[in-house]
VEXDREN-2710 file (C-alpha; in Angstrom, 1 decimal):
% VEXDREN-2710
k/r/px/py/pz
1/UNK/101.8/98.6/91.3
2/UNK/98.9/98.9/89.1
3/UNK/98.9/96.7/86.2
4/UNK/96.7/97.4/82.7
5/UNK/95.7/94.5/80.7
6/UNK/94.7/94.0/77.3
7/UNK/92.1/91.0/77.9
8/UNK/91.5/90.3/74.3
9/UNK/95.6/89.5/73.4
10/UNK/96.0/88.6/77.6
11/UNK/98.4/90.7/78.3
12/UNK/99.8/93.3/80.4
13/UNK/100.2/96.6/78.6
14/UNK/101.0/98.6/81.5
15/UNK/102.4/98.8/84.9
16/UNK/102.2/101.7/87.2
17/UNK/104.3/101.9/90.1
18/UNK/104.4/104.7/93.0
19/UNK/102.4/103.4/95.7
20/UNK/105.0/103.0/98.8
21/UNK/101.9/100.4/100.2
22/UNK/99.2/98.4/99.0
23/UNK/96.9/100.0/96.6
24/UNK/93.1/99.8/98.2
25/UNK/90.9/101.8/95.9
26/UNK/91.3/102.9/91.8
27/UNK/88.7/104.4/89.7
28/UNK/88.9/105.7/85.9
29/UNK/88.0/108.9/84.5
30/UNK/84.6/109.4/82.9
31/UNK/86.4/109.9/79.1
32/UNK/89.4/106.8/80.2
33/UNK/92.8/108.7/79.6
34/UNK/93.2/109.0/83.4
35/UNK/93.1/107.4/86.4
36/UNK/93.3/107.6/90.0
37/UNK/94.3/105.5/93.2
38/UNK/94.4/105.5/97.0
39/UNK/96.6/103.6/98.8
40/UNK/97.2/102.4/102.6
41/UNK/100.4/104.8/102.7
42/UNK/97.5/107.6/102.9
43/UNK/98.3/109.1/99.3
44/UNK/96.1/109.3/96.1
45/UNK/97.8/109.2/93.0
46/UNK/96.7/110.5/89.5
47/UNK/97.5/108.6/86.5
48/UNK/97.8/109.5/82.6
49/UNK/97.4/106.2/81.3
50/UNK/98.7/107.5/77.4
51/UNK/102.0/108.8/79.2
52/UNK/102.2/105.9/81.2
53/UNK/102.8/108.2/84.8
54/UNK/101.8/109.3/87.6
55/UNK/101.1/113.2/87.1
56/UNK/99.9/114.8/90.7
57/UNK/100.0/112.9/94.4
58/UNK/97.4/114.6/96.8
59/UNK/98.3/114.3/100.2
60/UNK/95.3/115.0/103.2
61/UNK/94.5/111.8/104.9
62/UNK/95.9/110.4/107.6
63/UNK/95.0/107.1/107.1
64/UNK/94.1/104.5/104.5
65/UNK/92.9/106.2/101.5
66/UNK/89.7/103.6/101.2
67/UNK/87.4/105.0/97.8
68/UNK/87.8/106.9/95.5
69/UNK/85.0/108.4/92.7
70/UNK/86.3/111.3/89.7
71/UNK/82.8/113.3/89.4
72/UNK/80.5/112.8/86.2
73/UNK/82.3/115.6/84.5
74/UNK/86.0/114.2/85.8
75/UNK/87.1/117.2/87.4
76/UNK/86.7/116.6/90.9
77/UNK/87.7/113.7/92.7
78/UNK/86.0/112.4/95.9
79/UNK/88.0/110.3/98.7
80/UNK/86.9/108.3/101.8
81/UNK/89.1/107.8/104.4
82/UNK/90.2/105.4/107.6
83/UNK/90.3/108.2/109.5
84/UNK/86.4/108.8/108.5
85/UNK/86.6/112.0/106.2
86/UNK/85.7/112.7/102.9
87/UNK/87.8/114.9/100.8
88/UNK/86.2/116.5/97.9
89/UNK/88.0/119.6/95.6
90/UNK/90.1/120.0/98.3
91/UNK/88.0/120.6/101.3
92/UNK/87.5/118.0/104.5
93/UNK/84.1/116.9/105.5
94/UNK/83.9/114.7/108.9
95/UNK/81.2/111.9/108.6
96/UNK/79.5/111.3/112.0
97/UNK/78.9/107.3/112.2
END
């Protein structure tokens, strides 16, 4: 689960739950209403934080979904994988190591 704090009153003001494994990389939308996560069960999952939800689940790795970056503008989002691809809009790119 993904837990939102309020650090100036200490407390949690939401909680998030989806993930069917531990959640390994989040990042937040350039304007904050959203944000996204990837998780070792290989999904990524987009949040609405004002209608406290999930709203889309990309599938397309195979392994642990490790980072995760929205672009500047927010409509893209970028993810590394295990498995050693990047997925970007929707299209695979290998990385050679």
């Amino acid at each position: 689960a993904l837990k939102i704090w309020d650090l100036e009153a200490a407390k949690i003001v939401r909680t998030l739950t989806g993930h069917k494994a531990s959640i390994r990389s989040i990042d937040f939308h350039p304007y904050g209403d959203f944000l996204t996560s990837g998780s070792l069960d290989t999904s990524i999952r987009l949040w609405d934080i004002r209608r406290k939800g999930c709203i889309f689940t990309y599938k397309g790795h195979k392994q642990t979904v490790n980072s995760l970056k929205f672009s500047p503008d927010g409509q893209w989002i970028a993810s590394g994988g295990e498995e050693g691809i990047v997925k970007v809009g929707g299209t695979y790119h290998p990385i050679t190591l």
